[in-house]
N, C-alpha and C positions, 0 to 999 in steps of 0.2 A: 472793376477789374477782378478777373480772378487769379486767387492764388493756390497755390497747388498743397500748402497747410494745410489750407482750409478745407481743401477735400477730404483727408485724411479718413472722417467719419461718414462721410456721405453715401448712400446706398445706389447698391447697382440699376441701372434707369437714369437716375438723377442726370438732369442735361447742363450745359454751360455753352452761351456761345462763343463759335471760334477764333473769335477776330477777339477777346477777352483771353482768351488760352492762349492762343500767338503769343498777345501780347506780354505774357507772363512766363513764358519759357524762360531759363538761365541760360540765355546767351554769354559767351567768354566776351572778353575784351574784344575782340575782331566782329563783334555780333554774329557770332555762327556756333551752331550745335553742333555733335555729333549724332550720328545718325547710321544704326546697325541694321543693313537689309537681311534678311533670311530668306529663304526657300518658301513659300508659301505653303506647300502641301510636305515637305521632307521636312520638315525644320532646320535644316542644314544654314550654316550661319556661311552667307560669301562674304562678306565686306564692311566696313567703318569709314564712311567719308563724312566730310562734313556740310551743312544746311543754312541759308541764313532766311531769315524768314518770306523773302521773295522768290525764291527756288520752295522752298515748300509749300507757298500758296500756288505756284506753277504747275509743282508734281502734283495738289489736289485736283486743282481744275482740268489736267489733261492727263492723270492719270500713270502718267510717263515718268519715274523719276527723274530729278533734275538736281543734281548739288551743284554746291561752292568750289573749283578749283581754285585750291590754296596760291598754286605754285605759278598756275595761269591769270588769276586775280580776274576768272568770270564766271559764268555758268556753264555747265557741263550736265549736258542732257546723256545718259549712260546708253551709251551704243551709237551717239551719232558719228562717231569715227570709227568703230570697227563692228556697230553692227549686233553687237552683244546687249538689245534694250533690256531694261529690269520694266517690265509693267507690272502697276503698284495694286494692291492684292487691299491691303490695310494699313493703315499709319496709327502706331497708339505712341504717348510719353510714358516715361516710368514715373514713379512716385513723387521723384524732386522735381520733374519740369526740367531735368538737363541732360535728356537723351531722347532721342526717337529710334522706336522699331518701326521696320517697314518691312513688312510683309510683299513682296515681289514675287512675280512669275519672270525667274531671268533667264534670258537666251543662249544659251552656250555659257562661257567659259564669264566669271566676273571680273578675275585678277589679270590684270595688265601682263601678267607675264605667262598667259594664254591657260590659267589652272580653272577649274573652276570655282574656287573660295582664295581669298587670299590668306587663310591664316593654314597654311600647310608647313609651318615651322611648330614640331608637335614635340614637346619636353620630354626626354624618357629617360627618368633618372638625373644624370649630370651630362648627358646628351640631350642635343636639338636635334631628330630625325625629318629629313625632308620626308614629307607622307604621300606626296600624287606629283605624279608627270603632269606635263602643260597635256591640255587635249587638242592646244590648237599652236603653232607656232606663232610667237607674236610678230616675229616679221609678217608673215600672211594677214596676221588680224590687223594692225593698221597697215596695211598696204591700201 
């Protein structure tokens, strides 16, 4: 099994396989990660949901991101109710094993409340400035 200590010194090339990486990510108590998509070509960060290790071997093999809905207790493939897919660009972990980036090409808007990124609560000073209008109303996006 691999652990992600162990890497710490290992040079760039150096392979591991992934069914041994899976299995060594720090899953919380719920067995689920988080999991930060960004913009592929912008860097532009949209969204934080979270992963458990059968939605992520999902999102490998098709490509298509797939997380965990917490609040719906299933899988949620990103865009199949309004349309809005992330197709997945790249998947890396960071140093600890208890986060994934994903590198996605997303379609329109990512946040639920029709913005492009959902972190548009931007700190300025001892103000929280809303920073972008929705691009798409979300009555229309899940309609």
């Amino acid at each position: 099994m691999s652990s992600f200590k162990n890497h710490e010194k290992l040079h760039k090339g150096e392979t591991h396989p992934l069914d041994d990486v899976l299995e060594s990510l720090r899953y919380n108590n719920d067995d689920l990660i988080p999991a930060i998509a960004q913009q592929y070509d912008s860097g532009e960060v949209l969204m934080m949901a979270w992963m458990n290790r059968s939605s992520i071997e999902e999102t490998l093999k098709t490509d298509r991101v797939c997380y965990w809905s917490r609040s719906r207790q299933s899988y949620w493939r990103k865009g199949e109710s309004s349309g809005q897919v992330q197709q997945l660009k790249s998947m890396a972990f960071d140093c600890d094993g208890d986060t994934i980036l994903l590198k996605v090409d997303q379609t329109g808007p990512a946040c639920h409340t029709g913005r492009r990124s959902c972190f548009f609560h931007r700190v300025d000073g001892e103000q929280v400035v809303i920073d972008s209008d929705p691009i798409i109303d979300p009555q229309t996006l899940y309609s």
